[in-house]
Residue frames as a rotation matrix with the C-alpha (Angstrom) as fourth column:
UNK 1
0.572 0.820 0.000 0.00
0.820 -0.572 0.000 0.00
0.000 0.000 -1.000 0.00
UNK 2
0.219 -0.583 -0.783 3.05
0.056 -0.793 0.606 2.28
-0.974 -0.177 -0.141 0.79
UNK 3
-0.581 -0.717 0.385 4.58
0.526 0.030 0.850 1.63
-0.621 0.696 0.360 -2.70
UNK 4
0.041 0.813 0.581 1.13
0.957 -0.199 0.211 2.31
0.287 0.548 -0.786 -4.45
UNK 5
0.735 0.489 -0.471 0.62
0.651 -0.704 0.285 5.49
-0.192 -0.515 -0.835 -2.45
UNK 6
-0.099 -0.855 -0.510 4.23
0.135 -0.519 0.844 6.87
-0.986 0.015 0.167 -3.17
UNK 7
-0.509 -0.183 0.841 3.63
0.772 0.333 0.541 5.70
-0.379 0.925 -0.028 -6.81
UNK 8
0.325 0.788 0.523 0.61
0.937 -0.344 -0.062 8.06
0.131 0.510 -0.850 -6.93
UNK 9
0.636 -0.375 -0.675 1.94
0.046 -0.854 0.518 11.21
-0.770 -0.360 -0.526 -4.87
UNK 10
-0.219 -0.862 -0.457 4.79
-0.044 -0.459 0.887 11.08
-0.975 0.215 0.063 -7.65
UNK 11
-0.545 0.180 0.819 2.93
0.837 0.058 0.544 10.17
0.051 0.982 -0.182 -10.81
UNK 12
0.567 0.812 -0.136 0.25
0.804 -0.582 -0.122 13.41
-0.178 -0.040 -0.983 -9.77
UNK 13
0.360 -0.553 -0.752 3.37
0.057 -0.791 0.609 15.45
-0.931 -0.262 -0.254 -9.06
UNK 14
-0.434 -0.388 0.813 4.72
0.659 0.479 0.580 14.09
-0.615 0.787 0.048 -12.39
UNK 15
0.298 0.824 0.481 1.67
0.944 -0.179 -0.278 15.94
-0.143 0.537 -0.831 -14.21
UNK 16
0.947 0.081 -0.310 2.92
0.083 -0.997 -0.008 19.30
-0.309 -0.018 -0.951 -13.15
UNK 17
-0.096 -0.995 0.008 6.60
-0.199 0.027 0.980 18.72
-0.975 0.093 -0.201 -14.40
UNK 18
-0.236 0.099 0.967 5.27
0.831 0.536 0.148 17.35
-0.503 0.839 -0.208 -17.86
UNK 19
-0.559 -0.552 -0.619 5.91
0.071 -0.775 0.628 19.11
-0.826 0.307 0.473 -21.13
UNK 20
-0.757 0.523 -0.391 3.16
-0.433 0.046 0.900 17.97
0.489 0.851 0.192 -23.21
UNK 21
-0.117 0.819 0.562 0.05
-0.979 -0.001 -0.202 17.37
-0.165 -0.574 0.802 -22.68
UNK 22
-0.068 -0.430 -0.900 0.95
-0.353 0.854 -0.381 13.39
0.933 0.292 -0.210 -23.61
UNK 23
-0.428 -0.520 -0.739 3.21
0.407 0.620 -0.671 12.92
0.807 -0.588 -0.054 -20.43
UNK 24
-0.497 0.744 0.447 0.44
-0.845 -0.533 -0.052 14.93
0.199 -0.403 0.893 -19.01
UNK 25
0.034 0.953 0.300 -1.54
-0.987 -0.015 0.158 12.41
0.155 -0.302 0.941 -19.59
UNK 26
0.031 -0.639 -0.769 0.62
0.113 0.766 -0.632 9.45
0.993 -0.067 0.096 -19.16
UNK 27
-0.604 -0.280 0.746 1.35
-0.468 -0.633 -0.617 11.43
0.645 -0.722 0.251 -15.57
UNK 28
-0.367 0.705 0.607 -2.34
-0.930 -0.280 -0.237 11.32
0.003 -0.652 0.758 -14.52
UNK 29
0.543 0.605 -0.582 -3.21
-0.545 0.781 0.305 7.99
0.639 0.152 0.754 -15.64
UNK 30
-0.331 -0.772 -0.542 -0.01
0.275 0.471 -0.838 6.37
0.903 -0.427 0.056 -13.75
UNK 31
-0.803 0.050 0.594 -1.12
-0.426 -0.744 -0.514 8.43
0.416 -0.666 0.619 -11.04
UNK 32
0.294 0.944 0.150 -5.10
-0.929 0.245 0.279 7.34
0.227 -0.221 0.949 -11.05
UNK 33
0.594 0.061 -0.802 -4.17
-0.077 0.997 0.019 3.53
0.801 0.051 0.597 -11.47
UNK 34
-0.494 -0.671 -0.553 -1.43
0.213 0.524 -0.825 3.69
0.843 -0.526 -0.115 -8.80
UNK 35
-0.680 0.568 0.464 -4.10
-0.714 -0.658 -0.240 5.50
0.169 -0.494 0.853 -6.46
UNK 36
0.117 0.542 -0.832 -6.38
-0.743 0.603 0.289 2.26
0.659 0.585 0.474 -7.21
UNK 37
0.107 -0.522 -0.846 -3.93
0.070 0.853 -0.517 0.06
0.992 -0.004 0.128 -6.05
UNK 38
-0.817 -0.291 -0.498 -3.72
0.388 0.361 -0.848 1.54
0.427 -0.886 -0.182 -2.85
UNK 39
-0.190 0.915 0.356 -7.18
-0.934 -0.280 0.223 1.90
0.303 -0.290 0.908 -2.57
UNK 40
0.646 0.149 -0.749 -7.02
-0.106 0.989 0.105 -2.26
0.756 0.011 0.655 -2.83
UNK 41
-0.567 -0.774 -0.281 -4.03
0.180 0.217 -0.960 -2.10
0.804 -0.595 0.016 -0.58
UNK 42
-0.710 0.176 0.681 -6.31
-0.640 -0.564 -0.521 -0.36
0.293 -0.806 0.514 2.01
UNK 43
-0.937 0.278 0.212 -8.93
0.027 0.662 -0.749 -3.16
-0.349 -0.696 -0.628 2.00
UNK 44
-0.299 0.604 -0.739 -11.36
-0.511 -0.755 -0.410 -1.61
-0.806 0.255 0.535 -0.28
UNK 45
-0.911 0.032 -0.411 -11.81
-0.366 0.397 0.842 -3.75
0.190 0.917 -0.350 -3.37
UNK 46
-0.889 0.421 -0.182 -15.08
0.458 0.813 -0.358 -5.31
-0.003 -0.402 -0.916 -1.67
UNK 47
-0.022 0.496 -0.868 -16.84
0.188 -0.851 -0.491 -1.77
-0.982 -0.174 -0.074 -1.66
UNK 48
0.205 -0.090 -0.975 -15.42
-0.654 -0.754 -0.068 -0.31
-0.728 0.651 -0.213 -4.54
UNK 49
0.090 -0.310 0.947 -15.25
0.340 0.903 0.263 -3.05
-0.936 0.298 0.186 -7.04
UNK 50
0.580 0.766 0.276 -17.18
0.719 -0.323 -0.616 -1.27
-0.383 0.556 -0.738 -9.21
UNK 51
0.965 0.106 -0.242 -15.28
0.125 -0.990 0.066 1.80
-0.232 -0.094 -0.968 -9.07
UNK 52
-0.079 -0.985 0.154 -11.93
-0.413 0.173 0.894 0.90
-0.907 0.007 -0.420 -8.97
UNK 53
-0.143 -0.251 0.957 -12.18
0.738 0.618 0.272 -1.45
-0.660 0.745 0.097 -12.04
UNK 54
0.724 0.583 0.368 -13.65
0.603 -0.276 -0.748 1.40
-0.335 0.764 -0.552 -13.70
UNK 55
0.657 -0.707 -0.262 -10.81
-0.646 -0.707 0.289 3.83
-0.389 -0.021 -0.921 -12.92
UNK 56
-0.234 -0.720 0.653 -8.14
0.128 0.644 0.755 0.41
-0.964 0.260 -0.059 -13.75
UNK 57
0.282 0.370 0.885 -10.42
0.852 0.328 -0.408 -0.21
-0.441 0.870 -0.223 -17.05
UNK 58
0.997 0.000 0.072 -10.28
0.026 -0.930 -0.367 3.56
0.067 0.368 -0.927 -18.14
UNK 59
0.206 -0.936 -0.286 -5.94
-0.910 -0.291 0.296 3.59
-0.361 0.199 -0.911 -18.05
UNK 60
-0.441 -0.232 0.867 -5.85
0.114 0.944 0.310 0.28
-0.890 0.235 -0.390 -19.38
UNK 61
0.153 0.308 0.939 -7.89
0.978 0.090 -0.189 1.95
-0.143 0.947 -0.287 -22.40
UNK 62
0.937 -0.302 -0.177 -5.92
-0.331 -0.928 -0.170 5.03
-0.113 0.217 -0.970 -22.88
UNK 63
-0.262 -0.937 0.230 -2.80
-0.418 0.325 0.849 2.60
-0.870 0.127 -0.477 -22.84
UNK 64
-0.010 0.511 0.859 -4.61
0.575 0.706 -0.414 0.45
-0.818 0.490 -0.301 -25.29
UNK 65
0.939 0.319 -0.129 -5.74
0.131 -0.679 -0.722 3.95
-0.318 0.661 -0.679 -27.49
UNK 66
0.164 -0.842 -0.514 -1.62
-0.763 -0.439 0.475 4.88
-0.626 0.314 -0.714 -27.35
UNK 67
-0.126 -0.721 0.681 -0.67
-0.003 0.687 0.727 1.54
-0.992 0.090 -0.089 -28.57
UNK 68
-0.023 0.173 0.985 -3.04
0.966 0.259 -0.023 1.23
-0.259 0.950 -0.173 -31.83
UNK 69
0.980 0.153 0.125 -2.57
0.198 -0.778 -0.596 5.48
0.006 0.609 -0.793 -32.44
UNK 70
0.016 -0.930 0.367 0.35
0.993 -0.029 -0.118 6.56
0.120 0.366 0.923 -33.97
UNK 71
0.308 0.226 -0.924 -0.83
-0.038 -0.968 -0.249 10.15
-0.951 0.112 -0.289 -34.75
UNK 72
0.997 -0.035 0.064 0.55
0.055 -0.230 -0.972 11.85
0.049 0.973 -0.227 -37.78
UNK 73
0.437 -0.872 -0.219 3.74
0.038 0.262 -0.964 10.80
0.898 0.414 0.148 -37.17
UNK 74
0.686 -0.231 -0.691 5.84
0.656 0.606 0.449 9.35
0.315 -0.761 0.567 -34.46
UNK 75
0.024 -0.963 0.270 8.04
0.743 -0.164 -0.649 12.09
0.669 0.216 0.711 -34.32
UNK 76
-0.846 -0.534 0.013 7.65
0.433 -0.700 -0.567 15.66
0.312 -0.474 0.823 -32.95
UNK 77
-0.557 0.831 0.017 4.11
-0.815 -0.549 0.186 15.89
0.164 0.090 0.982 -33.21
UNK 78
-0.136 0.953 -0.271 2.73
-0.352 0.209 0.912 12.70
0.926 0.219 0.307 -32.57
UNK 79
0.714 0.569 0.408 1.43
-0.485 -0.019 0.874 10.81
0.505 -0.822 0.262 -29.46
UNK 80
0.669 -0.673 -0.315 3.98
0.739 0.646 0.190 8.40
0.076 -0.360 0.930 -28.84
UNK 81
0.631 -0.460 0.625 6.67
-0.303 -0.887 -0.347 11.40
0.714 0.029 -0.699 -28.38
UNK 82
-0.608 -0.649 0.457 9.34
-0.684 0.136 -0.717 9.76
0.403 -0.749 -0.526 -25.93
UNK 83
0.063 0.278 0.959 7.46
-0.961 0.276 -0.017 7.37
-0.269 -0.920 0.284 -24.91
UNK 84
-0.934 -0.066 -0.352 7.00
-0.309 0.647 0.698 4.71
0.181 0.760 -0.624 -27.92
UNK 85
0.373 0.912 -0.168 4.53
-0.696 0.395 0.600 2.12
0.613 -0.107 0.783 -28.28
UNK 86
-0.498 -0.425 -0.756 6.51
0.344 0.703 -0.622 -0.28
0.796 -0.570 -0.204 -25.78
UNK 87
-0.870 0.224 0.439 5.70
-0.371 -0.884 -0.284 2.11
0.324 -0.409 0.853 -23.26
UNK 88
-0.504 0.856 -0.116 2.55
-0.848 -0.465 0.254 1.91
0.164 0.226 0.960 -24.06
UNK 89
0.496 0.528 -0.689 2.25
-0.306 0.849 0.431 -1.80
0.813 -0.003 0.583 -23.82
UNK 90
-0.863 -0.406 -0.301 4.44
0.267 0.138 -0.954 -2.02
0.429 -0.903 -0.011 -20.68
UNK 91
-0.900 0.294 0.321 1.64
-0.367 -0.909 -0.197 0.11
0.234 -0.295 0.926 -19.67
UNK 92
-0.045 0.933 -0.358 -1.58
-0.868 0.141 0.476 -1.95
0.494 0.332 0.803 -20.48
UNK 93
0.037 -0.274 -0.961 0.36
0.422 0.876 -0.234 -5.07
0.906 -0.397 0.148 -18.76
UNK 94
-0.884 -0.442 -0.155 0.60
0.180 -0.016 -0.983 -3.20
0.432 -0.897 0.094 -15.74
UNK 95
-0.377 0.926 0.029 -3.06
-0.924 -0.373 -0.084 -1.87
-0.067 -0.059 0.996 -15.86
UNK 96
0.474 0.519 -0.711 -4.25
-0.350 0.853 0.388 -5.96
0.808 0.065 0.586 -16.69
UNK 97
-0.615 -0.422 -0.667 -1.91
0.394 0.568 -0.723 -6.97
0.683 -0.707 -0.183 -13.62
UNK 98
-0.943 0.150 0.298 -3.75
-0.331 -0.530 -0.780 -4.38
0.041 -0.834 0.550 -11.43
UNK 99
-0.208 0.972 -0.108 -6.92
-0.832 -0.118 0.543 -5.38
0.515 0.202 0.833 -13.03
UNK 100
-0.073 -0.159 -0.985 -5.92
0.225 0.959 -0.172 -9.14
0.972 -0.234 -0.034 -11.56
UNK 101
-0.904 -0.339 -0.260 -5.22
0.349 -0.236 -0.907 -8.06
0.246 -0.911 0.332 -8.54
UNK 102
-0.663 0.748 0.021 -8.42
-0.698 -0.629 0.342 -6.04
0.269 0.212 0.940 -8.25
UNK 103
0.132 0.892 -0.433 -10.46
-0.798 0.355 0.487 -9.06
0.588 0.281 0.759 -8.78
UNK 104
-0.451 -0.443 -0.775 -8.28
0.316 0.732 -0.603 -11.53
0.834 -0.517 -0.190 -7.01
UNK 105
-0.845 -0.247 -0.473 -8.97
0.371 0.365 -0.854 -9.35
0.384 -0.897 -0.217 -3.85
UNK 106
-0.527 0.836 0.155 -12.66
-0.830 -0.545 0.119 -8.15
0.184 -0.066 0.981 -4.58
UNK 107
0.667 0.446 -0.596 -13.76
-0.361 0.894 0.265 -12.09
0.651 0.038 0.758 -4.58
UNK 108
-0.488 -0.841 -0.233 -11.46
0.273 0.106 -0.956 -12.83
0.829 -0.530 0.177 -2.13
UNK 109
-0.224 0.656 0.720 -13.73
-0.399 -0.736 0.547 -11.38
0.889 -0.165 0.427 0.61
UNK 110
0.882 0.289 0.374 -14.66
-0.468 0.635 0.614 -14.17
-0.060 -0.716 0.695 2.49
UNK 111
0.761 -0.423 0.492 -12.72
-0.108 0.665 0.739 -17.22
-0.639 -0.615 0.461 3.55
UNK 112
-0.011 -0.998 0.060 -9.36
-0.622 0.054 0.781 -17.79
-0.783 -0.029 -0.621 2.34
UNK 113
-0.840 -0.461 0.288 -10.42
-0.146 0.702 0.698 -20.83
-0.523 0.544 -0.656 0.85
UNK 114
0.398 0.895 0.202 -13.22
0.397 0.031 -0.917 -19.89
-0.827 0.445 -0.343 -0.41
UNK 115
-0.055 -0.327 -0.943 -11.04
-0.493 -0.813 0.310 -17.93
-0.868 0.482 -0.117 -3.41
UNK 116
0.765 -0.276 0.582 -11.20
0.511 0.809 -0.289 -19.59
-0.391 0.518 0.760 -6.25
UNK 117
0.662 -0.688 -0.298 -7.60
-0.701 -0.428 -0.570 -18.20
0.265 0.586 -0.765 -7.28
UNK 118
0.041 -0.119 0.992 -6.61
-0.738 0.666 0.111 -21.10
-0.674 -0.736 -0.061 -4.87
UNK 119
0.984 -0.001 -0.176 -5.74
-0.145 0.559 -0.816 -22.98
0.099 0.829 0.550 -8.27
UNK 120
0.419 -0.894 -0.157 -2.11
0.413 0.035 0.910 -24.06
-0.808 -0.446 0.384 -8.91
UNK 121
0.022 0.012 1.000 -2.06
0.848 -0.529 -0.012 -22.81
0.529 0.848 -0.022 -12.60
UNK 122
0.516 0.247 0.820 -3.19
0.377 -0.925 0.042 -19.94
0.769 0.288 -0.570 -11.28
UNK 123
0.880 -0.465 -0.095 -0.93
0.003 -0.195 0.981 -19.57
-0.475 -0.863 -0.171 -7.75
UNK 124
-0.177 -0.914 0.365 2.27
0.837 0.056 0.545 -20.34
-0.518 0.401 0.755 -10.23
UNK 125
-0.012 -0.526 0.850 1.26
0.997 -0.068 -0.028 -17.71
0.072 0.848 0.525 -12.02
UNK 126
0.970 0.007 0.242 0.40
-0.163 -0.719 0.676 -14.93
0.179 -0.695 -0.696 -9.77
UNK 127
0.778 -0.627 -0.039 4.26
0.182 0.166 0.969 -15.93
-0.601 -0.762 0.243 -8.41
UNK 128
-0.424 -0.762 0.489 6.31
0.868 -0.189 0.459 -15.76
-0.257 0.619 0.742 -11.78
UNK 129
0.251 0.161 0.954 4.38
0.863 -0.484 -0.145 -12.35
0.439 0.860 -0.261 -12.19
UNK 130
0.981 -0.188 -0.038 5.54
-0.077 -0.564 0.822 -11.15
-0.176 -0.804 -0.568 -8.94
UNK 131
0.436 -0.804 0.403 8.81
0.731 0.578 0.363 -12.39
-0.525 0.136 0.840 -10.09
UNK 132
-0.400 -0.527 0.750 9.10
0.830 -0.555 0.052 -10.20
0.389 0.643 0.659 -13.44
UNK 133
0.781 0.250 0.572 7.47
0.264 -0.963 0.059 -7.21
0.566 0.105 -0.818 -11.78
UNK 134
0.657 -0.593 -0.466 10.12
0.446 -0.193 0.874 -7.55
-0.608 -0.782 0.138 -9.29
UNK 135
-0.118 -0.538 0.835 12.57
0.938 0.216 0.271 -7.68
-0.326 0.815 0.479 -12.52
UNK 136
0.146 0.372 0.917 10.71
0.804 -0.584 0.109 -4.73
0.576 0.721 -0.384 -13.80
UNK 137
0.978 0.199 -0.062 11.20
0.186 -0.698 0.691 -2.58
0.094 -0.688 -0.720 -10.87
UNK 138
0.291 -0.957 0.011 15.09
0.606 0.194 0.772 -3.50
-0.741 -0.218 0.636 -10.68
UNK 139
-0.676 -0.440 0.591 15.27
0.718 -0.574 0.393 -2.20
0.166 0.691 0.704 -14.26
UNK 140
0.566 0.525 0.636 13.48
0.632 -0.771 0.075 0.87
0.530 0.359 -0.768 -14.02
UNK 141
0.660 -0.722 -0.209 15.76
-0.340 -0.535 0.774 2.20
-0.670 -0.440 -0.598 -10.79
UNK 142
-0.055 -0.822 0.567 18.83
0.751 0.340 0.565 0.65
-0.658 0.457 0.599 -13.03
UNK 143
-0.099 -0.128 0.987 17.57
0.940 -0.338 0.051 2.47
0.327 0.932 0.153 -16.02
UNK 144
0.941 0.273 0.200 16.95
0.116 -0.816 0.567 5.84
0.318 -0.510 -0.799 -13.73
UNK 145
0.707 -0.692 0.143 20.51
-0.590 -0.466 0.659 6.08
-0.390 -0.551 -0.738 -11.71
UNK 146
0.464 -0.675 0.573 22.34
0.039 0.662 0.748 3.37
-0.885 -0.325 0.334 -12.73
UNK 147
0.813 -0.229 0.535 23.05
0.573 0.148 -0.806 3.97
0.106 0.962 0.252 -17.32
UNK 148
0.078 -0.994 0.075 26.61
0.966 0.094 0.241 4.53
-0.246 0.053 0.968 -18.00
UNK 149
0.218 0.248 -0.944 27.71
-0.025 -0.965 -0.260 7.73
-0.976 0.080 -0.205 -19.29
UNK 150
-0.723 -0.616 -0.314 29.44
-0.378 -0.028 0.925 5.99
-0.579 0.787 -0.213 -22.44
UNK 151
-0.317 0.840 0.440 25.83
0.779 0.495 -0.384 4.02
-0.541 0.221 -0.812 -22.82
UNK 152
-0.935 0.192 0.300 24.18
0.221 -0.348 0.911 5.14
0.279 0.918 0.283 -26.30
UNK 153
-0.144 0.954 -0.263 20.81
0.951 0.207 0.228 4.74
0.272 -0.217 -0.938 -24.20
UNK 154
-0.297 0.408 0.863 19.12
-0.271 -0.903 0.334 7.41
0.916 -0.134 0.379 -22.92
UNK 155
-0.943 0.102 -0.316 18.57
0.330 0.206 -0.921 7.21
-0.029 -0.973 -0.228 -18.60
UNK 156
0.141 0.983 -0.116 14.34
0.874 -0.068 0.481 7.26
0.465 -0.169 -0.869 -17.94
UNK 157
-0.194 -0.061 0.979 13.60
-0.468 -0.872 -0.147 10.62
0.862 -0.486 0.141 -16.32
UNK 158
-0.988 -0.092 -0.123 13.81
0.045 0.591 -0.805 10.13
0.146 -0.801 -0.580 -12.67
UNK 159
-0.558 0.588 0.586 10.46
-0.724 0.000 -0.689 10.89
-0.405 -0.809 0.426 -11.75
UNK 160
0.468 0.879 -0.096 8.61
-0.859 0.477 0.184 8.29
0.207 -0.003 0.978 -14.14
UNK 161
-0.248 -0.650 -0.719 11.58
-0.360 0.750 -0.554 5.83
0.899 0.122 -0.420 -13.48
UNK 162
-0.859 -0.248 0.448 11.00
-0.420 -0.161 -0.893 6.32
0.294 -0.955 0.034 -9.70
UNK 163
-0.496 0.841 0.216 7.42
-0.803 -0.349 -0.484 5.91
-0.332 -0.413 0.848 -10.26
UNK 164
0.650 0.256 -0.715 7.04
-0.555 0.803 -0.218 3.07
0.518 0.539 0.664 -12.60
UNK 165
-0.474 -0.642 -0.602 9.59
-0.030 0.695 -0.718 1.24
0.880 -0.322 -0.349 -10.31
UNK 166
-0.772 0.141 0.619 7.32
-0.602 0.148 -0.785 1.88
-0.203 -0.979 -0.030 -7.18
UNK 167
0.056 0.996 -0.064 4.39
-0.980 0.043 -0.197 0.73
-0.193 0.074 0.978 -8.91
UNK 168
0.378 0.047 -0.925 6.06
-0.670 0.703 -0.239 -2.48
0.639 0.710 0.297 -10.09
UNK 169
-0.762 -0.573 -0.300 7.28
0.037 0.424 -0.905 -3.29
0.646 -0.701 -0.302 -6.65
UNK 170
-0.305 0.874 0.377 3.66
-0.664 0.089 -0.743 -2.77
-0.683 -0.477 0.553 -4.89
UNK 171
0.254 0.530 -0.809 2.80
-0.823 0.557 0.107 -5.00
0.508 0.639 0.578 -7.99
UNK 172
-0.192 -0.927 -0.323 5.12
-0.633 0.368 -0.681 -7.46
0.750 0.074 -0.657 -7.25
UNK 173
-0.946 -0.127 0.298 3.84
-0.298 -0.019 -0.954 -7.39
0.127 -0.992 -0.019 -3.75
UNK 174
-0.334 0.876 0.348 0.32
-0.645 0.056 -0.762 -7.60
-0.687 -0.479 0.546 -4.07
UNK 175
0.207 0.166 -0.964 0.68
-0.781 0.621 -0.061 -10.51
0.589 0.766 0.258 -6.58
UNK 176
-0.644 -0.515 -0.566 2.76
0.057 0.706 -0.706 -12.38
0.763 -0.487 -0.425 -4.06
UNK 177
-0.807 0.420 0.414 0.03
-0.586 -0.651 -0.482 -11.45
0.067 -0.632 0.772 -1.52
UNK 178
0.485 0.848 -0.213 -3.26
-0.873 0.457 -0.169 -12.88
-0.046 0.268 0.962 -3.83
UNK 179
-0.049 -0.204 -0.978 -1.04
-0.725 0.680 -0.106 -16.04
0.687 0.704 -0.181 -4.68
C-alpha cells in the first residue's frame, strides 16, 4: 500500500513537471491507477469493485488507445513522443496486472479458501508475475541512476523511473500477496 501510495503522490506530481500534454496524460493515468492500487491495498476492493475497475479499465484503455494510435507521425508531433509504443504496452500489462489483482482481492472477501484463485495454474502464475514485476522494478531504478555515461541509451527521467519502479514493486507485492 506504501509503494502504491508513493507511486501516486509522484505520478500526480509528475503531471505538473510534464511538457506535453501526452506525459500529461501518461502522468495522470499512472497516477489514477497507482491511487487504485492503494485503494485495494487499504482493503477496499469489496466496496469499490465497481469503481476501482472502472478507474483500472479507463488507463488500461488510454494505454490500449496509445498503442493502436500513432498520430501523424511518431516524431515531434505525434502521441507516442518519448514514450513509444513499448511504453505503451508495458503500460496496459501493468493496468491488466492491477486489473488481476483487483479481482483476485474483490472475490477474495470471504474465507481464504473460499477464493477460487486457490488454483495451482493460477498460484504459479500470480508468483512468476511477482517475479518479473520484481525484474521490472530492478530495471526501471537501473535504467533511472544506474546507465553509464558511455551508454548510447538514454537514462528514464527520474520521476517516471521512480514511479514506474514503485508501482512495479507494490505489484510485485500484491501478486505475491493474492497467490
Amino acid at each position: 500500500m506504501l509503494l502504491f501510495g508513493a507511486a501516486a503522490v509522484v505520478g500526480f506530481g509528475a503531471i505538473f513537471r510534464a511538457k506535453s500534454a501526452a506525459a500529461r496524460i501518461d502522468a495522470g493515468a499512472a497516477g489514477i491507477l497507482a491511487a487504485a492500487m492503494a485503494a485495494v491495498g487499504l482493503g477496499w476492493a469489496p466496496l469499490g469493485v465497481v469503481q476501482l475497475g472502472a478507474a483500472i479499465g479507463l488507463v488500461f484503455l488510454l494505454f490500449v488507445v496509445r498503442i493502436v494510435y500513432q498520430g501523424p507521425g511518431t516524431g515531434e508531433k505525434g502521441w507516442t513522443t518519448g514514450t513509444g509504443r513499448w511504453s505503451a504496452i508495458y503500460g496496459a500489462a501493468v493496468a491488466a496486472l492491477a486489473g488481476w489483482v483487483l479481482l483476485s482481492a474483490s472475490s477474495g472477501a470471504g474465507s481464504v479458501w473460499d477464493h477460487p484463485g486457490h488454483q495451482l495454474g493460477i498460484i504459479l502464475a500470480d508468483i512468476m508475475s511477482a517475479i518479473l514485476m520484481l525484474f521490472a522494478a530492478t530495471g526501471w531504478l537501473l535504467g533511472t541512476f544506474a546507465m553509464p555515461a558511455e551508454s548510447k541509451s538514454h537514462a528514464v527521467p527520474r520521476l517516471k523511473g521512480v514511479r514506474e519502479a514503485l508501482m512495479a514493486a507494490g505489484l510485485a507485492v500484491a501478486l505475491y500477496a493474492i497467490s
